[in-house]
N, C-alpha and C positions, 0 to 999 in steps of 0.2 A: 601535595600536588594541587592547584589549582583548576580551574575548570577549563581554564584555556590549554591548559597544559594535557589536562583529561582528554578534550575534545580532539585535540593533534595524535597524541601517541594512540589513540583509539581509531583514529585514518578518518573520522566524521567529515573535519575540514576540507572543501575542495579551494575555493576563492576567498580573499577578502579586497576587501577596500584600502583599509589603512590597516595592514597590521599591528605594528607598533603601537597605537592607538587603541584598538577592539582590546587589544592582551591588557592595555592600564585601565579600561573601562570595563573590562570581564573581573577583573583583579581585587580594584579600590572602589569601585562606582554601585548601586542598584541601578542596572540598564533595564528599561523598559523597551522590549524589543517585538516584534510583529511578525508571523507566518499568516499568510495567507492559501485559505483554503474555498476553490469554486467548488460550489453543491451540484454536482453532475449527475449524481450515483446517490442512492437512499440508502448508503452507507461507505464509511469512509476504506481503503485497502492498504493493504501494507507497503504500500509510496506512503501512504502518508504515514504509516505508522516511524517511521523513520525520522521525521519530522517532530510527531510526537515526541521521540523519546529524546532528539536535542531537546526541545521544550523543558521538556522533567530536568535535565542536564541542569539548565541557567536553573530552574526555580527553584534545586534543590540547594544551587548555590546563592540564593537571596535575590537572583534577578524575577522583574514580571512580565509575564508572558499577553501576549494578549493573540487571540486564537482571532483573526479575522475570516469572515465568514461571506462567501464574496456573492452574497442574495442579489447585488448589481452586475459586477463585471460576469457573473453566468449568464444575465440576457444577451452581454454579448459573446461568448467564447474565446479562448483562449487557443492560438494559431499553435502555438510551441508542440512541438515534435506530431502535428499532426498534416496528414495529405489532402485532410478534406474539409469542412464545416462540419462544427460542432452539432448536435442535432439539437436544435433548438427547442428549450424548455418552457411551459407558462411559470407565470409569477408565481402559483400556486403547487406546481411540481418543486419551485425553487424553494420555496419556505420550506415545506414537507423535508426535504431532504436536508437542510440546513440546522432541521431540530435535531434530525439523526443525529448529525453528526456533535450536535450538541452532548447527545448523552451519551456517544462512545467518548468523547475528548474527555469527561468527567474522569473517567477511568483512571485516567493517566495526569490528568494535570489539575491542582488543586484551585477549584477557582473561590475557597471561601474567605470572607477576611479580606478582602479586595485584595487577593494575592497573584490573580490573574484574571483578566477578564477577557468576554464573547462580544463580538461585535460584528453587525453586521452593516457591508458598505453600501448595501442597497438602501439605508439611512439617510445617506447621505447624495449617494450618486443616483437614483433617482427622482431627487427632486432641483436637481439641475439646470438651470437655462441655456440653453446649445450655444446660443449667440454669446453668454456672459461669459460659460467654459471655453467657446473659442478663442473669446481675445485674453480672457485672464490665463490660462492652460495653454492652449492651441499653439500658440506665439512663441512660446519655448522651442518645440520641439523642429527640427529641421527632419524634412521628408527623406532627403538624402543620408541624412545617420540612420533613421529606423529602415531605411532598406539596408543597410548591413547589419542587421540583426539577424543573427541564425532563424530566429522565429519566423520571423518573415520574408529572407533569403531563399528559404526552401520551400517558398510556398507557391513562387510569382509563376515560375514555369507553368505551376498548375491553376493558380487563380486562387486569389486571396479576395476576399469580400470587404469594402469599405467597412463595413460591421467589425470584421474583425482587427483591421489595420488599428481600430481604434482602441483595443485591448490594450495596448500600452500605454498611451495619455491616460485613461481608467485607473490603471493598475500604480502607477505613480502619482497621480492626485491620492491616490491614498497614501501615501507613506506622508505627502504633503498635508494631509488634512488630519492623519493621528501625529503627528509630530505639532502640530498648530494645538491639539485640543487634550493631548492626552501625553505630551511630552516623550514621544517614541523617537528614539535614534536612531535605533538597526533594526533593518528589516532581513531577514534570513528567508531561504527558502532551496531548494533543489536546485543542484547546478547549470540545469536550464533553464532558469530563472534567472540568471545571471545579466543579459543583456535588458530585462524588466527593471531589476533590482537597477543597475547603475542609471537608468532614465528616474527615476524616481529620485535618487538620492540629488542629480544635476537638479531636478525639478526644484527641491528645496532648498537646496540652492542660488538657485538664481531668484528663487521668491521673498527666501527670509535672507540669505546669505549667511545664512547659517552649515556648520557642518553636521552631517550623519554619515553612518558608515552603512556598510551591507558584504554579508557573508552568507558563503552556500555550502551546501553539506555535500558529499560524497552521495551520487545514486547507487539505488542497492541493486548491483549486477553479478553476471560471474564473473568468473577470471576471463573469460572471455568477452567481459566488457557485452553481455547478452541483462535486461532488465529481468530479473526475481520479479517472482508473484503472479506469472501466469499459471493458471493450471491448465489441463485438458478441459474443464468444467467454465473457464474463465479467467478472472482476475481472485487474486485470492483474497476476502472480502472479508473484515470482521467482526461482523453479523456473526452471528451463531447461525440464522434463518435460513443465510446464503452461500455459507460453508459453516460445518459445522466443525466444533473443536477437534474431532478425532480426523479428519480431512485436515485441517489446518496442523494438530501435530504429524503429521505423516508428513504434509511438504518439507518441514524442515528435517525432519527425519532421515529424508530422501536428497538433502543439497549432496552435492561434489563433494568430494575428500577434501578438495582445492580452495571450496568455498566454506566450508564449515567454521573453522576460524577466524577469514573476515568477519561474517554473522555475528560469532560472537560478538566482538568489538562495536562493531556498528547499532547490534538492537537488545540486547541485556546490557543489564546494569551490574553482573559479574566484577569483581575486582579485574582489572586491567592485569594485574601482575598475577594473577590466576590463570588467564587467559592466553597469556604470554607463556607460561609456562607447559601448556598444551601443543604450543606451535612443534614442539618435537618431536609428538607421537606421531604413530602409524599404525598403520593395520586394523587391529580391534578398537584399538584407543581410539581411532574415528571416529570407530560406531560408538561410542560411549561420550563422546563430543559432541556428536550430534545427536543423540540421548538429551544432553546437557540442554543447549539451543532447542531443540522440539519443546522440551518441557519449561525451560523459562519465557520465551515467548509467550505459547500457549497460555502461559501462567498470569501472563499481564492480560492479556487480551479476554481472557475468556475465566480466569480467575482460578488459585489453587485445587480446589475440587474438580473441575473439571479437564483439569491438564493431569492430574493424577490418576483420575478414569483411562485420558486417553495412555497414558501413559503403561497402564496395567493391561491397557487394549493390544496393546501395541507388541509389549512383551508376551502377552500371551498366544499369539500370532507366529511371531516371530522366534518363539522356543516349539511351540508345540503345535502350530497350526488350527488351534481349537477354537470354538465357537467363542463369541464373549458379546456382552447387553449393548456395548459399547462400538460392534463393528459399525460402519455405514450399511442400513437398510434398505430395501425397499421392498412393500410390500404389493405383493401380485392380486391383480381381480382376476375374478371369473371368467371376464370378456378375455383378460389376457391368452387364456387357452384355448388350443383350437381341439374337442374332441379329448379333454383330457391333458392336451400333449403341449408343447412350446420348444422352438426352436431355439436352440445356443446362439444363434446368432441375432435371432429375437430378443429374448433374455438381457444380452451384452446392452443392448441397444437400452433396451427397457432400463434400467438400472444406471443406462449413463456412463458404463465402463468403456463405451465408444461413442461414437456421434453415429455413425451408420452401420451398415449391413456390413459395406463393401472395407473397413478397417478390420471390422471386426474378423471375417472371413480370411481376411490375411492374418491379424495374431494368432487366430487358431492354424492357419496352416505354417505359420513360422512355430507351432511349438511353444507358443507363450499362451494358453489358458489351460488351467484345472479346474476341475467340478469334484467337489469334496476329494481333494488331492488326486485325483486320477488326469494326468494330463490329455487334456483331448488334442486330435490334430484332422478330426472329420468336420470340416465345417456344417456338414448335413445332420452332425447331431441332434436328436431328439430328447426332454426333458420328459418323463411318464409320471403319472403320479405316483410310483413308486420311489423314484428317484426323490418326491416329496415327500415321502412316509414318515421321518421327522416334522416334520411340519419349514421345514427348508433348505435349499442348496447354498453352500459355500464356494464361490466363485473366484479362481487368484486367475491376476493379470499380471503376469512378468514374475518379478520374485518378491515386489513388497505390497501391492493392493489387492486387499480381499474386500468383497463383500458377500452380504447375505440378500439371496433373496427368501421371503418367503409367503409362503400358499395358504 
């Protein structure tokens, strides 16, 4: 099986350009291809990790990747699926965050040996002359096609900023300028990216007349077509810092029956025909699928040792309800008690298992919190240090997060 052929029966592909094409240059060719990633966050999340692992995809099959690193187009923000402006970074927040992501992409994609390279477009797009980009750039593009752009379709109602209108001319001078210097043909990215991607590739068009293609991958959602990766905590981040490994196997722990199997196909490198042969279970075998998925994931992101922690965290939890080194902690101050004493619904708070008082106070009166397995449904509960005479409480929310606080 080929990698074109990988990528299809694995569901990755959403769009391409030239099918026929991409399938004899994935095939017969070393394509040198382009994702582009804006440094927004001081660490990259599992959208991108999805992107990542097409990456790994071509390079394992001889193509090179080149991880663009968008140190420019971040000053100015990128409109696509947002209501509002970007919140706008210094130059100095943008490097910062661009290195990050430098040493999570290592993880996953080999850049030694000139086998893929990092680049960054603030390189190039910051030292631009506005007048020279107008008439050489500008003049391509007609105002009337980039307003049918979903990206900026959905924004006019609410106001779109000149700033950002200009994300697209940006974003396609790069495909034009690594194809000029570095021989890149296809630029890939998330299926929202789609109305970016085909301006860039026109772009190159019309400049060298030359062709290139552009393909987009499948976003990672449920079956209800809802985007993966939020938690209650946030976006699910892969930092260790900003979630930590046993948090990160727990979410996939926790996908839908519905969704467990996409996951597979989409972000392990499982045999395909492994995977496919899962598609039949039911019931337990689920939970043993999603076993599978928590731990390969985990496994890339955060590396074997620490997915086999989570992983023994998880089972030990989840057979016996027992304590283990590995739960999510949090340790309590002194200030935290009043008199000795702390409120459950304090506690919840403190620890993060809620955002407020007033959720909190409703899980416990719907019957979804226990304190060292004893379900409470008083929200006026009080914590004594007796209750800490261990040295800490075991807190579950619903049927699968627990944590520890302790005193």
């Amino acid at each position: 099986m080929t990698v074109f052929e990988e990528l299809k029966r694995r569901g990755l592909i959403a769009q391409m350009t030239h099918e026929d094409k991409i399938k004899e240059a994935l095939e017969n060719e070393q394509v040198t291809f382009y994702i582009g990633f804006d440094a927004t966050a001081d660490s990259l999340h599992v959208g991108h990790f999805l992107q990542l692992v097409v990456m790994r995809h071509l390079q394992l099959a001889g193509h090179k990747p080149v991880a663009l690193l968008g140190t420019g187009t971040t000053m100015v923000g990128d409109p696509t699926g947002r209501t509002d402006m970007r919140q706008m970074l210094t130059p100095e927040e943008i490097n910062h965050n661009a290195e990050c992501f430098k040493k999570q992409m290592s993880k996953f994609i080999d850049f030694s040996d000139d086998k893929a390279l990092i680049v960054k477009n603030g390189d190039w797009l910051l030292n631009l002359n506005y007048i020279d980009f107008l008439r050489d750039v500008g003049r391509y593009f007609s105002v009337n096609q980039m307003l049918t752009a979903e990206s900026v379709k959905n924004r006019l109602e609410r106001g779109l900023s000149f700033l950002e209108f200009n994300y697209m001319l940006m974003q396609s001078y790069d495909f034009l300028h690594l194809y000029q210097t570095m021989g890149c043909t296809m630029e890939l990215g998330g299926d929202d990216q789609w109305s970016n991607i085909l301006k860039g590739i026109d772009l190159v068009r019309r400049v060298e007349g030359e062709e290139v293609y552009g393909m987009t991958f499948t976003l990672l959602t449920t079956k209800e077509g809802k985007k993966m990766g939020k938690t209650a905590k946030g976006a699910l981040w892969l930092d260790e810092n900003k979630c930590s490994p046993y948090d990160f196997f727990q979410y996939w722990r926790n996908v839908s029956d519905d969704d467990v199997i996409n996951c597979l196909k989409l972000i392990t490198f499982l045999p395909i025909e492994e995977i496919e042969a899962m598609e039949s279970w039911e019931g337990s075998q689920l939970n043993k699928a999603k076993e599978i998925l928590a731990f390969e994931v985990t496994k890339m992101v955060h590396g074997e040792e620490k997915a086999t922690e989570a992983l023994g965290a998880a089972r030990a939890l989840f057979t016996a309800n027992s304590d283990d080194a590995n739960m999510p902690t949090t340790q309590l101050a002194d200030s935290d008690f009043n008199d000795g004493q702390i409120g459950l619904l304090d506690l919840m708070v403190k620890t993060k298992l809620c955002p407020s008082k007033g959720e909190a106070r409703r899980l416990v009166q719907q019957g979804g919190v226990s304190v060292d397995d004893v379900k409470v449904t008083d929200p006026a509960k009080v914590l004594t240090a007796q209750d800490f005479e261990k040295g800490h409480v075991i807190i579950k929310k619903g049927k699968k997060v627990f944590h520890k606080a302790c005193k």
